[in-house]
C-alpha positions in Angstrom: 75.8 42.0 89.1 73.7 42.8 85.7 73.9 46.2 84.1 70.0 46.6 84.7 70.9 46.6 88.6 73.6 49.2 88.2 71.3 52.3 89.0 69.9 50.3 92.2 72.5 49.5 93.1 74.1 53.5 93.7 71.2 54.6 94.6 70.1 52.2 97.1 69.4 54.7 99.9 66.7 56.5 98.4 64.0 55.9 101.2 66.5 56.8 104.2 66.9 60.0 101.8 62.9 60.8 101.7 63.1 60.1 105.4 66.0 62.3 106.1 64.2 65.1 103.9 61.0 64.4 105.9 63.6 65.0 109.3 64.8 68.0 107.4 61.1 69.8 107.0 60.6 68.8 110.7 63.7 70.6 112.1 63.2 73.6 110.0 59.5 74.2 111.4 61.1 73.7 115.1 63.8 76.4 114.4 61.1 78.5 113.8 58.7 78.2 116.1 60.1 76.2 118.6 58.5 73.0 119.6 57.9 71.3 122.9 60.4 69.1 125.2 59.0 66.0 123.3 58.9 67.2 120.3 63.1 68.1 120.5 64.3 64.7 122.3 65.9 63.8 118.8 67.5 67.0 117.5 69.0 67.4 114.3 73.0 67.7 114.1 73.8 71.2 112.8 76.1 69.9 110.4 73.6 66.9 109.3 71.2 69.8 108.7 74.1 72.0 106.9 75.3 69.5 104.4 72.1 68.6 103.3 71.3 72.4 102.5 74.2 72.7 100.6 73.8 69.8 99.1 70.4 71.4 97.3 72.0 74.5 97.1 74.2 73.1 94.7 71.7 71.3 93.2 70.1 74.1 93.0 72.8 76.1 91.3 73.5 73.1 88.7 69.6 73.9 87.9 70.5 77.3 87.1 73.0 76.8 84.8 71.4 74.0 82.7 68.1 76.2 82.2 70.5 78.8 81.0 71.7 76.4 78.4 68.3 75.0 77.7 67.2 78.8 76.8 70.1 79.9 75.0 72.2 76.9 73.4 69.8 74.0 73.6 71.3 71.2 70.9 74.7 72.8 70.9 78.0 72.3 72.3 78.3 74.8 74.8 76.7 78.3 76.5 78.7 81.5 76.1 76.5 83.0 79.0 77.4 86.5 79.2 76.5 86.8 75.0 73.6 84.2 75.7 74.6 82.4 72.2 76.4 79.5 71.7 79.4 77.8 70.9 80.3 74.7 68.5 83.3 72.7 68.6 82.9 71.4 65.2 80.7 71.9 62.2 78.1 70.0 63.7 77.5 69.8 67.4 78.5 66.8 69.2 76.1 67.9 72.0 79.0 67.9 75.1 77.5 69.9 77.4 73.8 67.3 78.1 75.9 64.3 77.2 78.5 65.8 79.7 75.9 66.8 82.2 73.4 63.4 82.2 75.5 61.6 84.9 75.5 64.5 87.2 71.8 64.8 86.5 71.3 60.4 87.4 73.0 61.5 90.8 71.5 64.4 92.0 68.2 62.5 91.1 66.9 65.1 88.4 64.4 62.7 86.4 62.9 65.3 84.4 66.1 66.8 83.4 67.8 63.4 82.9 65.1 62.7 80.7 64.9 65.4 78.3 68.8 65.6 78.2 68.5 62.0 77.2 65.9 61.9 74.3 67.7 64.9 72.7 71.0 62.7 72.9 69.3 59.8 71.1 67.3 61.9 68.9 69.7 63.9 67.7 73.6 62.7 68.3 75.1 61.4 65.3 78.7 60.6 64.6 79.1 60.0 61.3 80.3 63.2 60.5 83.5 64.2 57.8 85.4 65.7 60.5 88.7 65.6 62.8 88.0 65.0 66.7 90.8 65.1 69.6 90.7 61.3 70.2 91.5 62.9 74.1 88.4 64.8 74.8 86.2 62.7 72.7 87.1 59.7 74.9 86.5 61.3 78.2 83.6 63.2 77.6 81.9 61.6 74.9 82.5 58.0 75.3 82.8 57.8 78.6 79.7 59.7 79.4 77.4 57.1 77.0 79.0 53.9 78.9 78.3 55.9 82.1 74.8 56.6 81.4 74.3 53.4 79.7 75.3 51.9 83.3 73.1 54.5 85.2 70.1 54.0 83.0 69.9 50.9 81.1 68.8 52.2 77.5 70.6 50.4 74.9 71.0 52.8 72.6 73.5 54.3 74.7 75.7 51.7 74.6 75.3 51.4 70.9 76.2 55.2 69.9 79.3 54.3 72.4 80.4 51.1 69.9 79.5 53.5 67.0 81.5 56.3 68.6 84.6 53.6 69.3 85.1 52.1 65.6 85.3 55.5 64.6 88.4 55.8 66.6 90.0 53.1 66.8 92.1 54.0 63.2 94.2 56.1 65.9 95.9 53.8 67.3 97.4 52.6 64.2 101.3 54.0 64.6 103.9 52.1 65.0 104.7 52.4 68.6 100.6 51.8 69.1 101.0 55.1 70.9 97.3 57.1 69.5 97.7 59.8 67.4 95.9 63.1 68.4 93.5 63.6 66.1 90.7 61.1 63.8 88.7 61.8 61.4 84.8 60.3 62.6 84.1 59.2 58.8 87.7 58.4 57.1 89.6 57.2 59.9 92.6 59.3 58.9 95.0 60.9 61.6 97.2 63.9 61.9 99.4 65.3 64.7 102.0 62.5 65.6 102.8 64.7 68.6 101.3 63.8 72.0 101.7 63.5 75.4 101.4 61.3 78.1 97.9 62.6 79.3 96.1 61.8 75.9 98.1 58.4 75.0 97.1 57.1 78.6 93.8 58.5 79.6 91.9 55.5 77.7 91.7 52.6 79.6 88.9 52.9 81.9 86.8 53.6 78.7 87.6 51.4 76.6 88.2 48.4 79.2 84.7 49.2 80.1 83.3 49.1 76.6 85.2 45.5 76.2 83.8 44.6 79.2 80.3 45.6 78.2 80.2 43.9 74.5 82.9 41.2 75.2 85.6 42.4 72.6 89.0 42.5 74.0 89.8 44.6 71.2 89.4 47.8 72.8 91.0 47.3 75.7 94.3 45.3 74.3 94.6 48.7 71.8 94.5 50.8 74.8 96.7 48.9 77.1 99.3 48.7 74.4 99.8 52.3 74.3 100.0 52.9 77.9 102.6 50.1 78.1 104.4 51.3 75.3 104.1 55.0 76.8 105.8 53.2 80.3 108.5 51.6 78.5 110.1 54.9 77.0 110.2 56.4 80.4 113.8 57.6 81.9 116.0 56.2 84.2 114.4 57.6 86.9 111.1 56.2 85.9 109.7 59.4 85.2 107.8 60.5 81.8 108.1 63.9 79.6 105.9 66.3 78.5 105.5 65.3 74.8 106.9 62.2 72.5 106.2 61.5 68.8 104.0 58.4 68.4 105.5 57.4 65.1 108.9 57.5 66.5 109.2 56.9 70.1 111.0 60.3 70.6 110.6 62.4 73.4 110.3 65.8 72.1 109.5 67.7 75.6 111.8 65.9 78.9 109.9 68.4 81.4 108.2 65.9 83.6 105.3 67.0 86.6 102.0 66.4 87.3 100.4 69.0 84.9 98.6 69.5 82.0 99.6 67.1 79.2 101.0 64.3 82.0 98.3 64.3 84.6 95.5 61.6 84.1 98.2 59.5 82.9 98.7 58.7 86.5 95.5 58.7 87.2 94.5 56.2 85.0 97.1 54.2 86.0 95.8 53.8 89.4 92.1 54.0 88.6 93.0 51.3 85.7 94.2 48.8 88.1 91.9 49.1 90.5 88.9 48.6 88.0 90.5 45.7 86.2 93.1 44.0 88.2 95.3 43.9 85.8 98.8 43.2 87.5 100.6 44.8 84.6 98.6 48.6 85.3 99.7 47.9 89.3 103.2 47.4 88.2 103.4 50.5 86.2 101.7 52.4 88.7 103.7 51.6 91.6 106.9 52.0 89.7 105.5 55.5 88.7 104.0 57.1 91.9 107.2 55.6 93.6 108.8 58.0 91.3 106.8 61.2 91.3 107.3 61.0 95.0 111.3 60.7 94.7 112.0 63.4 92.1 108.7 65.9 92.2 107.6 66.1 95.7 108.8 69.7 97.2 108.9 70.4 101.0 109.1 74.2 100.3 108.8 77.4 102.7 104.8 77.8 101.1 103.9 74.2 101.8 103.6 70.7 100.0 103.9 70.8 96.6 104.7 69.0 93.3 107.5 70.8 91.2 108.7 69.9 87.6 111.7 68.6 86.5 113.9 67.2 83.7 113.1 63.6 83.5 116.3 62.5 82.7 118.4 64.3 85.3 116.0 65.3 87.7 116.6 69.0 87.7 114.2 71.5 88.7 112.8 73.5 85.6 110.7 75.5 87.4 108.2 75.8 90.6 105.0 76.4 89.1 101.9 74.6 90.1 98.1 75.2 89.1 94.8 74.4 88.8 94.8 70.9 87.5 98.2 69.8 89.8 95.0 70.0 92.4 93.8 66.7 91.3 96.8 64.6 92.6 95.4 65.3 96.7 92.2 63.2 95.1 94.8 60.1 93.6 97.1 60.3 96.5 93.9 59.4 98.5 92.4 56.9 96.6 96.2 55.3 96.6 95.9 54.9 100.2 98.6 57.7 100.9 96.4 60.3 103.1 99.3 61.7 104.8 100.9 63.8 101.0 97.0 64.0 100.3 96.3 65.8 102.9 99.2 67.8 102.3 98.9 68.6 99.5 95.6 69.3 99.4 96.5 72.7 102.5 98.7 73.7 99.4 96.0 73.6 96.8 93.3 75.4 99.7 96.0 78.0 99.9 96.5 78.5 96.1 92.7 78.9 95.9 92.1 81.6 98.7 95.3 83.7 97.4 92.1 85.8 95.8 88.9 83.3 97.0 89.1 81.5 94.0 91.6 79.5 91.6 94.0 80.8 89.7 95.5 78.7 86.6 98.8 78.3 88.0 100.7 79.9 90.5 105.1 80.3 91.7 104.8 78.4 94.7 107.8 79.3 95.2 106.9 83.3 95.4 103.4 82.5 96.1 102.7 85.0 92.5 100.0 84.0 89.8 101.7 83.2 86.9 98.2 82.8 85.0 95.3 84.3 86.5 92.4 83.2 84.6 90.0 80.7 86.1 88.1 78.6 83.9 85.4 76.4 86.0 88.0 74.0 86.6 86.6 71.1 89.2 90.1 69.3 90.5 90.8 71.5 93.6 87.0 70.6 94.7 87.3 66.9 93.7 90.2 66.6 95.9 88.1 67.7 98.5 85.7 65.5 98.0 88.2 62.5 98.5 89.6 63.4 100.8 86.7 64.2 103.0 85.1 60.6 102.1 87.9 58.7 103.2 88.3 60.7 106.3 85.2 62.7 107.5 87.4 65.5 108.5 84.9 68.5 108.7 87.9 71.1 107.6 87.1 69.6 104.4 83.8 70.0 105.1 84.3 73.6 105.5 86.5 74.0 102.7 84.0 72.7 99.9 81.6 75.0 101.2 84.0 78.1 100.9 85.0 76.7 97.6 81.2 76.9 96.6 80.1 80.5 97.9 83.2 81.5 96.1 81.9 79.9 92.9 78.3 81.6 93.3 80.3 84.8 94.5 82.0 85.7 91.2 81.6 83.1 88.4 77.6 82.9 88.4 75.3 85.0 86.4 71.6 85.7 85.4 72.3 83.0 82.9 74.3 80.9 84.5 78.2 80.4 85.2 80.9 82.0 83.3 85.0 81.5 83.4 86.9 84.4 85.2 89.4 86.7 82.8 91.3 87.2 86.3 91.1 86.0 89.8 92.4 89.3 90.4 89.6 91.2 89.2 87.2 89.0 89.1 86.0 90.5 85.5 84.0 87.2 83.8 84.4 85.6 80.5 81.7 84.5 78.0 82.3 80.7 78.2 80.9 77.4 80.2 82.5 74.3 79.6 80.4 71.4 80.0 82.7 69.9 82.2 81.4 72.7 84.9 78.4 70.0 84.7 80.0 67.0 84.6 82.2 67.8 87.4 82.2 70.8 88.9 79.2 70.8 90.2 79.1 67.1 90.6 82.4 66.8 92.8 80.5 70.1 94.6 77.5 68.3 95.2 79.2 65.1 96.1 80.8 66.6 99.1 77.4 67.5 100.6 75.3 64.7 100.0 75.0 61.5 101.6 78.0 59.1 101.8 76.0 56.2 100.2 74.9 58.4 97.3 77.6 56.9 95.3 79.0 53.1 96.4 82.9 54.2 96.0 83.0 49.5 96.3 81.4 49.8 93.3 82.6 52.9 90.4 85.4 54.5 89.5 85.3 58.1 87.8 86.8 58.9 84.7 88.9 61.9 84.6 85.5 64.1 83.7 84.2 62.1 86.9 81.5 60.1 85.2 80.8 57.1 87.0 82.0 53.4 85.5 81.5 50.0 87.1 84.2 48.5 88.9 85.1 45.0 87.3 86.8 42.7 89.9 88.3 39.9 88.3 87.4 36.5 89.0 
């Protein structure tokens, strides 16, 4: 299948959406005024009617906030939407929050916003810039938003600010394990911060195995596979990974192993990496590693179903705290196949979030106390719910997305738009909006309402900021 088809191919069911819209306007009118015996031999399905609400609710919502940013930080990084300024990650602004936002916008079907999200990314992002970037963040949000919307829309100047963003980077890998560095500088090339962690060395692949994919240079994926190998092969023993190792040595400098910040999209890449590729290498690391995770992490406690952390050479429990971004394994234990700890896990993560009706940062699940009561927009918690209500068309999940949402508009939303939480506990909001709020958030919100066919799950992966990428089957 060509690139060109890619958007046609996702959105295939746009005339059984008019039509269902059509069916919408129809059933609303008979609530109202009531309609004749003929007129009501086909009645709507309350819950056919109350998805597709929410689903423009949300929409709806995901307006809000991006008008907020239009008025107040238009051409800048992100909104601080209590102060109604802006904030910059760098000297100049790399534009995260509409380059983060265009793939949500291609979904939801929001031409006019797409567009003009779009010609100020062409118009005005520039990389070549004197200045150090996270190789991490700039991967997942920057380059893996321009191969997505190069995919969604076709333009090819999306795919060449993604090249452009790429040689810029590539000087990281350049240790001697082949394990990235943290940190690049966009116009030299030169790296600091030798110490990283398994999230940031392995959260490459589907990027940069698209982008070889896309321009036929197996450069980009054979630098990223080579770290992620070399990452598997210092694991312990018991086949589990630490918290941080030194790239230029091979040390482990943190043994604490979990599913937490720092290791997290490490396994999921590793899954989503085979299954986009094929590559019988990822599979093997993969299954070696969930195998793993499952022996030594996996907690039947008194609370529930949980994931603690452990020493990964001797397997001992360093502590029973779990949080906000733990919540994305329900999603990978589901796209694995493995419903039954998904589902499980998931009751654990609903539980953590009504504690005070919305997410804390991490939590004792063995006390049940917030360790870290700050919420900050964080989307895993709803993307699990969107995963696992896809695969099983369980209406609990139904139900929970839409508590999950009210919540959301409850305390985080504003006259501006959305804003972080200081505390769960007293709900008092922060001046900040990460753009991932737009790129997932609201997506994996929006997701869970719309249509099934809206996105072909036969046919994209997300990345870990949930932009879509084509699945490429081998031959």
């Amino acid at each position: 299948m060509l690139i060109g088809d890619f958007e046609h191919w996702i959105f295939s069911f746009k005339g059984v959406l008019i039509l269902k819209k059509l069916i919408l306007i129809i059933a609303l009118v008979c609530m109202t005024f009531g309609c004749s015996d003929d007129e009501s031999k086909a009645p709507v399905k309350k819950e056919a009617l109350d998805k597709e609400l929410l689903a423009e609710r949300v929409k709806a919502e995901f307006l809000h906030a991006w008008e907020g940013y239009k008025k107040y930080a238009w051409g800048h990084d992100e909104l601080k939407p209590l102060s109604k300024g802006y904030r910059d990650w760098h000297k100049k602004p790399l534009l995260m929050t509409p380059v983060d936002a265009f793939s949500t916008m291609k979904i939801m079907r929001l031409d006019r916003e797409a567009e003009e999200a779009k010609n100020l990314i062409l118009e005005s992002l520039s990389f070549d810039i004197d200045m150090d970037v996270q190789l991490f963040e700039i991967n997942i949000r920057s380059l893996g938003s321009l191969l997505s919307a190069y995919q969604l829309d076709g333009d090819e100047r999306f795919l060449k600010l993604a090249v452009d963003l790429a040689s810029r980077l590539l000087p990281a890998f350049d240790s001697r394990t082949g394990m990235p560095y943290r940190y690049v500088n966009l116009a030299s090339g030169k790296t600091k911060d030798p110490l990283n962690n398994p999230a940031e060395i392995g959260t490459l692949l589907l990027e940069w195995g698209t982008l070889s994919k896309i321009t036929g240079n197996p450069i980009y994926y054979q630098k990223a596979k080579r770290a992620v190998q070399a990452l598997f092969n210092k694991r312990s023993n018991n086949d589990l990974v630490g918290t941080a190792i030194n790239v230029e040595t091979g040390k482990w400098q943190d043994t604490e192993s979990h599913i937490s910040a720092r290791i997290d999209s490490y396994y999921e890449y590793l899954l989503k990496s085979w299954l986009m590729f094929g590559d019988r290498d990822i599979k093997k690391m993969w299954d070696t590693s969930i195998k793993a995770v499952n022996k030594h992490l996996a907690d039947e406690a008194e609370s529930g179903f949980w994931y603690r952390r452990v020493d990964m050479n001797t397997t001992e429990t360093t502590s029973t705290y779990f949080g906000a971004l733990d919540a994305f394994f329900p999603a990978v234990l589901a796209l694995s196949g493995d419903l039954e700890r998904a589902a499980k896990l998931q009751k654990s993560c609903y539980k953590m979030w009504m504690l005070y009706e919305i997410e804390p940062e991490m939590i004792d699940y063995s006390t049940m106390e917030v360790v870290a009561d700050y919420y900050i927009l964080r989307p895993e918690n709803i993307e699990s719910v969107y995963y696992l209500y896809h695969f099983t068309e369980d209406s609990k999940y139904l139900g929970m997305g839409k508590e999950y949402f009210e919540n959301l508009v409850k305390y985080c939303r504003n006259d501006v738009a959305y804003a972080h939480l200081k505390s769960v506990k007293t709900k008092e909001q922060q001046d900040a909006m990460e753009s991932f709020f737009l790129a997932e958030t609201m997506k994996y919100f929006y997701l869970i309402f719309a249509p099934k066919e809206t996105v072909d799950f036969d046919e994209v992966i997300f990345n870990t900021e949930a932009h879509p990428l084509k699945i490429w089957r081998v031959q």
